[in-house]
C-alpha positions as CSV (number, residue, x, y, z in Angstrom):
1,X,-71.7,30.2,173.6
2,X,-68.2,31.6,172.4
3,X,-67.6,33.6,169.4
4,X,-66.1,30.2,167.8
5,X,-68.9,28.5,168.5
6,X,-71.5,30.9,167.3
7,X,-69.7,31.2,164.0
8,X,-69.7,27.8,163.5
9,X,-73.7,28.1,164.1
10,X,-74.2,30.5,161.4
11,X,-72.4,28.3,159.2
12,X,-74.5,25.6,159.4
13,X,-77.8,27.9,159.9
14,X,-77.0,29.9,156.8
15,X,-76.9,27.8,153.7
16,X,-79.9,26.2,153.9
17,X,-82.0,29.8,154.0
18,X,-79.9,30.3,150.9
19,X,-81.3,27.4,149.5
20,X,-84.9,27.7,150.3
21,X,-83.9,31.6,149.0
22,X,-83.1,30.5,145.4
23,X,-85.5,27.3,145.3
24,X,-88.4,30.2,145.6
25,X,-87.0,33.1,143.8
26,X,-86.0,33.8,140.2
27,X,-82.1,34.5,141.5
28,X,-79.0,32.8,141.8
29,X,-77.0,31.5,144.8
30,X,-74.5,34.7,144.9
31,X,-77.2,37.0,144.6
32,X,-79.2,35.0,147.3
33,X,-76.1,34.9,149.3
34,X,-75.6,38.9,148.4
35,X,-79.0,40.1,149.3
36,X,-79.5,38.0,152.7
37,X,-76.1,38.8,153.9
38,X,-77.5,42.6,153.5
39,X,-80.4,42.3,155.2
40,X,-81.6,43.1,158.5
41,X,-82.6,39.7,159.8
42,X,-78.9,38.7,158.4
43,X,-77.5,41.6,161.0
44,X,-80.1,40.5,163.9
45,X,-79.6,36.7,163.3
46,X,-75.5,37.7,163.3
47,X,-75.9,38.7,167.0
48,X,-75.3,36.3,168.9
49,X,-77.9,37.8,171.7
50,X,-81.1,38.1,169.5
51,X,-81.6,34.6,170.0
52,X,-82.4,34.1,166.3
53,X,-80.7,31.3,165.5
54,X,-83.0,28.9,167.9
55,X,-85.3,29.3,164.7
56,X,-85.1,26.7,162.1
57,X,-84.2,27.4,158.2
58,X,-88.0,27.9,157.3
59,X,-89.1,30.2,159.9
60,X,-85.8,32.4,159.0
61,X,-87.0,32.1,155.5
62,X,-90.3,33.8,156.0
63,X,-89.0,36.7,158.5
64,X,-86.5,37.2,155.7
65,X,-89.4,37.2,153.1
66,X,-91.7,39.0,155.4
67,X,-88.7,41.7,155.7
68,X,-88.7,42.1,151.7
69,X,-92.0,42.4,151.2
70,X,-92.7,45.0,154.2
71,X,-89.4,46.1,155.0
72,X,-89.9,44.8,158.8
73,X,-90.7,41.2,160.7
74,X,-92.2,39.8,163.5
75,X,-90.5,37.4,166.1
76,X,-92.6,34.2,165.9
77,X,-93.8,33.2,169.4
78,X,-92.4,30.6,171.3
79,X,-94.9,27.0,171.5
């Protein structure tokens, strides 16, 4: 995948872990938008390599959650 490509992926992964951000938390979109782009899943997912972005809005969601509560996440396995 090029660099195009990929950043056309985010686009389309992004906003609805933003959603599912403010639907379960007391904040607004910008802040949900602030503190995810901030995060380290945000940086992993951004890499192209990690492979991330094979996961859908929901599992992000909870690695993202599981990163705020703990400070750290767990790849989900593979079915």
């Amino acid at each position: 995948m090029n660099e195009h490509q990929f950043s056309a992926m985010l686009a389309i992964i992004v906003p609805p872990i933003i959603e599912i951000i403010t639907k379960n938390s007391n904040i607004d979109e910008k802040t949900a938008i602030f503190r995810f782009y901030q995060s380290k899943l945000y940086k992993e997912l951004s890499d192209e390599k990690t492979k991330l972005w094979h996961y859908g809005p929901m599992t992000l969601y909870t690695m993202y959650q599981d990163e705020l509560l703990t400070g750290s996440y767990d790849y989900p396995e593979e079915a």
